[in-house]
C-alpha atoms as one frame of an Amber mdcrd trajectory, in Angstrom:
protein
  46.971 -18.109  13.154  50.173 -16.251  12.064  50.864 -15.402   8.503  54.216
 -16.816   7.348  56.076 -15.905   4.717  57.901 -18.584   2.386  61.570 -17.781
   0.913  63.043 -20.028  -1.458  65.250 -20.546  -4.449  63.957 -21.949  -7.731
  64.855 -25.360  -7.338  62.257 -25.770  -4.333  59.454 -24.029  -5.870  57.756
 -27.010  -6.000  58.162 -27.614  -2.397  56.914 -24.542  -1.494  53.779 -24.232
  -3.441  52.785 -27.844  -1.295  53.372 -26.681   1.910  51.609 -23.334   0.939
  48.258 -25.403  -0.053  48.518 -27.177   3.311  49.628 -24.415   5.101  46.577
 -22.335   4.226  44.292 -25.587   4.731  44.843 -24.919   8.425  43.809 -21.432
   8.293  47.496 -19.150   7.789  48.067 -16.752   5.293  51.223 -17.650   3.676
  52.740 -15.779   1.083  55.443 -17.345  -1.524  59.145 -15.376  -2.349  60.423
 -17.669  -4.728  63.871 -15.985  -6.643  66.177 -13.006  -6.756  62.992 -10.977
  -5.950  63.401 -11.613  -2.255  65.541  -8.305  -2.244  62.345  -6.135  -3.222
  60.275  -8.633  -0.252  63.206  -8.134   2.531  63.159  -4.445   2.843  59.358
  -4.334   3.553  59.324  -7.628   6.043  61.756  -6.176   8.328  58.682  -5.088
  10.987  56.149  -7.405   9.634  54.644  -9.411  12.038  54.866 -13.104  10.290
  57.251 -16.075  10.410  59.439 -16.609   7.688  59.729 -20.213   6.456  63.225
 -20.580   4.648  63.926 -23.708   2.669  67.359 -24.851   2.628  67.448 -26.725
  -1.315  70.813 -27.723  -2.510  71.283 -24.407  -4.756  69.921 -22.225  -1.398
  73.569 -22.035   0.296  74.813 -20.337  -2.839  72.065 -17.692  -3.195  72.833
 -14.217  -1.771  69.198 -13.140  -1.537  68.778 -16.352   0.948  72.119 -15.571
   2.822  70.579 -12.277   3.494  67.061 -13.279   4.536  68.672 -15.543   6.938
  70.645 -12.631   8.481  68.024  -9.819   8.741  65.618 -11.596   9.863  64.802
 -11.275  13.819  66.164 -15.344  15.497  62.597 -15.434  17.238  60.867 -15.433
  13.390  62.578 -17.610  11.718  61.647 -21.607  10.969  63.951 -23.370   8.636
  63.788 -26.876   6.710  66.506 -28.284   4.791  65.829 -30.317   1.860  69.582
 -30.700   1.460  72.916 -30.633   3.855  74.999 -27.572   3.967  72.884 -24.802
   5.947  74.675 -21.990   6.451  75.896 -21.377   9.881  73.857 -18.036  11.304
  72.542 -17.558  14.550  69.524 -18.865  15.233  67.198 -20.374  18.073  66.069
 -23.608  16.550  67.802 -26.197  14.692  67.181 -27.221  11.166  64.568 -29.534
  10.299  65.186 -32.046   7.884  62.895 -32.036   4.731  64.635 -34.644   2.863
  62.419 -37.378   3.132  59.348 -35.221   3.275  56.859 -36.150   0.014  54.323
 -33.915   0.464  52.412 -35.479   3.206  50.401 -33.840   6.219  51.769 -35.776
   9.340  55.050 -37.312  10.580  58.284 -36.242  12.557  59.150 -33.806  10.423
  55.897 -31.901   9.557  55.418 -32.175  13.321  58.201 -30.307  14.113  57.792
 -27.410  11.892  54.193 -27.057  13.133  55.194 -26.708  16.715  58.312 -24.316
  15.691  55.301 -22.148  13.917  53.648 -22.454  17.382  56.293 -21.192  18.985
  56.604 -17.994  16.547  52.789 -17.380  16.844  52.976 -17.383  20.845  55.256
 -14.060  20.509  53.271 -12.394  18.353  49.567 -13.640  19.394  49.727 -13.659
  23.326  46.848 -15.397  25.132  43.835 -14.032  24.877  41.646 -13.643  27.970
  38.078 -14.760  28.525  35.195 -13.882  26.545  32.820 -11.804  26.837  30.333
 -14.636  26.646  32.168 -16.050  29.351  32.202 -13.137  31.389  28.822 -12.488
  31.669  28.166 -16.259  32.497  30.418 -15.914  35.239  28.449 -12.718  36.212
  24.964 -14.612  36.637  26.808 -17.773  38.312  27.998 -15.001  41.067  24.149
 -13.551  41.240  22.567 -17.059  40.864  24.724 -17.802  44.115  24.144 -14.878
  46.287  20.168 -15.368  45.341  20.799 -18.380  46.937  22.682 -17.691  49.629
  20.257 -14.807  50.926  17.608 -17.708  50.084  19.131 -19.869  52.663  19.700
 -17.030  55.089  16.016 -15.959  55.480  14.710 -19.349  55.984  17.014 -19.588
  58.438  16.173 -16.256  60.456  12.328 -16.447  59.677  11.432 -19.214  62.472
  13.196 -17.277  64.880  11.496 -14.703  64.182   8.058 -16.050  64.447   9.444
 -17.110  67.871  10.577 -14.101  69.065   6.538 -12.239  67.919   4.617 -14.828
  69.845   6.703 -14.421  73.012   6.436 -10.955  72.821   2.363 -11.300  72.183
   2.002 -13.669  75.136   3.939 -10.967  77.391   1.957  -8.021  76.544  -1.610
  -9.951  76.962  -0.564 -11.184  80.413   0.962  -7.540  81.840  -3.007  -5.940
  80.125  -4.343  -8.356  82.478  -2.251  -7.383  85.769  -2.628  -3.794  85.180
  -6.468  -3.891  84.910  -6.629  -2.270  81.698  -8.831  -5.152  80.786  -8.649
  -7.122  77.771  -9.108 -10.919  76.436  -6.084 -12.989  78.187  -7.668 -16.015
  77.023  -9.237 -17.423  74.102 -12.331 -19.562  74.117 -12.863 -21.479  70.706
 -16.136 -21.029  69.380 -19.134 -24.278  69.670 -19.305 -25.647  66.234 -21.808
 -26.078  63.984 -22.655 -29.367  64.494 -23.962 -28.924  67.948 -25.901 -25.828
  67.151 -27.824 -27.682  64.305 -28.814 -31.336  65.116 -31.211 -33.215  62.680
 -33.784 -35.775  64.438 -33.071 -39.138  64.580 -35.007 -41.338  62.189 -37.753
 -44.126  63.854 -36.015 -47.704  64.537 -38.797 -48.506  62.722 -41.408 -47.531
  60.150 -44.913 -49.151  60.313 -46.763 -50.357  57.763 -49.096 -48.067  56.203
 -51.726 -51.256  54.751 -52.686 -54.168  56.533 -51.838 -57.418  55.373 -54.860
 -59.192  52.942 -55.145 -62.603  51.047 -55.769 -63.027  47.592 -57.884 -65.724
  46.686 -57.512 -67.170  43.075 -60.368 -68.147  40.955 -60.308 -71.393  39.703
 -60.781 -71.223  35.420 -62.198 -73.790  33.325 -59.741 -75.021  30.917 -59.822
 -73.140  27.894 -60.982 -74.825  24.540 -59.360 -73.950  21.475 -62.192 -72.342
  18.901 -61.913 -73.127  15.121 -61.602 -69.963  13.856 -61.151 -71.275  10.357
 -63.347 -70.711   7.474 -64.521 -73.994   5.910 -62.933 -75.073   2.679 -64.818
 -75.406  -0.607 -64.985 -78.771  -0.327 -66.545 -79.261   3.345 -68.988 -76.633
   2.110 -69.880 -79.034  -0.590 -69.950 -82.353   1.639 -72.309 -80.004   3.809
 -75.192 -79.824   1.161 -74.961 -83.701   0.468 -78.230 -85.059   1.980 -76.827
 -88.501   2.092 -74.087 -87.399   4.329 -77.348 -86.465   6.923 -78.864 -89.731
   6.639 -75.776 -91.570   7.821 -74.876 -89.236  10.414 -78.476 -89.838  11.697
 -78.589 -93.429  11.379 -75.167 -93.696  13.192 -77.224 -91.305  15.980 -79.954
 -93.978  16.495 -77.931 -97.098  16.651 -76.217 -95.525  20.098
């Protein structure tokens, strides 16, 4: 962001001190020259490195101080607004822009158009700036990341070949042993395995019986009688001792 510098008469003081606020909302440093004290301000802004905002008010034509600003001050630097007709006729590389209808809002034609004239001012002074270093060093690693590959790629490509080339070269030098007499294995016999070394023996189709058969004969019980297991009461104990009770069960005895 460029700093900009804000020249004005008293009548537009107002103005100005609303498009400083805004202007330093977005991050300029803007400084305010409001007054016959532009005089002391023009002397030391001839090599500064800022725009310079003039404001063209109706009482601004009239003003010395503003006539001079306007003259002094390098075409490239300077962004005017008019809040009034009658600018003066100097030489400069961008019109006018009309402020009349401006009320102190951020937006529209003609805030717009004195943002992109600022643009244009900070472009001379604040060239482009070139890549990061962050960037840079990502670039770095993409390069490395895709040579890695690249010799990756390469060695998978060359490693069957390779392989190829070692076996052929084996092959010949076992069969030339072999015609020379040197002596030598020229062929290779694979070992029996373990399965035919070691055999278990077959289990018998089948198994005999180690018992011989035998029928069980079941003894044939009497049913069983229930026993009375219960102690007599202390009334059958009494009916017991009655001696009449013997009589009749005698009697009853003889008549079958």
């Amino acid at each position: 962001m460029i700093d900009i510098r804000i020249v004005c008469t008293h009548d537009a003081a107002k103005v100005a001190e609303m498009l400083m606020r805004l202007l330093e909302a977005e991050q300029h440093v803007v400084r305010l020259t409001v007054g016959r004290q532009a005089y002391q301000d023009l002397e030391a802004n001839q090599d500064a490195e800022e725009a310079v905002l003039m404001i063209w008010s109706p009482a601004a034509p009239g003003q010395e101080y503003m006539l001079a600003w306007a003259e002094r001050t390098a075409p490239e630097r300077l962004v005017e607004i008019s809040r009034a007709l009658g600018a003066p006729k100097i030489k400069r590389l961008a019109p006018v822009i009309d402020f009349s209808g401006w009320r102190g809002e951020r937006g529209g034609r003609a805030w717009n158009a004195m943002n992109e004239r600022l643009r244009a001012v900070t472009r001379i002074y604040e060239p482009p700036k070139g890549p990061s270093q962050q960037s840079v060093m990502l670039m770095g690693l993409a390069s490395v990341v895709a040579v890695g590959g690249a010799l990756a790629v390469r060695m998978n490509d060359v490693a069957p070949v390779q392989t190829a080339q070692a076996a052929a070269a084996e092959t010949i030098t076992f069969a030339d042993a072999g015609d020379a007499g040197i002596g030598g294995a020229t062929t290779f016999a694979e070992p029996p395995s373990a399965d035919d070394i070691f055999r278990l023996p077959r289990a018998p189709a089948r198994i005999q019986q180690l018992t011989p058969r035998t029928h069980i004969i079941l003894e044939q019980l009497e049913p069983n009688t229930p026993m009375d297991i219960r102690d007599p009461t202390l009334l059958e104990r009494l009916q017991g001792l009655n001696p009449l009770r013997d009589i009749a069960r005698n009697n009853n005895d003889d008549q079958t």
